[in-house]
C-alpha positions, 0 to 999 in steps of 0.5 A, spaced: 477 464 536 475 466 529 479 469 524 478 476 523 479 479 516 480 486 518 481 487 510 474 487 510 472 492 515 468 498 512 473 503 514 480 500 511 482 502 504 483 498 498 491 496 499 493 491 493 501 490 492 504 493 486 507 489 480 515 491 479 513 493 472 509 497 476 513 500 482 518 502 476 513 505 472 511 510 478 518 511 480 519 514 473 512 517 472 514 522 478 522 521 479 523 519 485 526 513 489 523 508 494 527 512 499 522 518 497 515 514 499 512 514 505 513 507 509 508 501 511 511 496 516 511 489 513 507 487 520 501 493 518 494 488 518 492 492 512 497 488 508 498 482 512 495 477 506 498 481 501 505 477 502 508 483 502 517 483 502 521 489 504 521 494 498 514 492 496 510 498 493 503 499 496 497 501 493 492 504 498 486 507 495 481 511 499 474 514 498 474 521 498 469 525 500 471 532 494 476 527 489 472 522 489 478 517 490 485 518 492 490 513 491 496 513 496 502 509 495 507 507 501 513 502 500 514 496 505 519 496 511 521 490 515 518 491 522 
């Protein structure tokens, strides 16, 4: 069976895995924690390729039919 690369589905956002200069730019911005943000799980399909480790920062943008965009970011969990 072929590989199927569920990335490219029309329906799953864009995820891209956040530099550590990144991570500690957001943390900054908004005065949080990675305890504060919302979790993926490192075996989600949407992040498979992305290499993404135990607290990787993800960047999810979604298209929104009234903001035009919506950007989203989950930390990563073992699972």
């Amino acid at each position: 069976m072929k590989d199927i690369d569920i990335r490219k589905h029309m329906l799953v956002p864009e995820h891209s895995k956040l530099t550590k200069k990144e991570i500690q730019e957001l943390l900054e911005k908004y005065n949080l924690s990675l305890n504060d943000l919302p979790k993926i799980l490192s075996t989600d399909p949407a992040i498979e390729k992305l290499n993404a480790k135990e607290s990787d920062v993800i960047k999810i943008i979604r298209d929104s039919p009234t903001a035009g965009k919506s950007i989203y970011y989950r930390v990563v969990i073992n699972g």
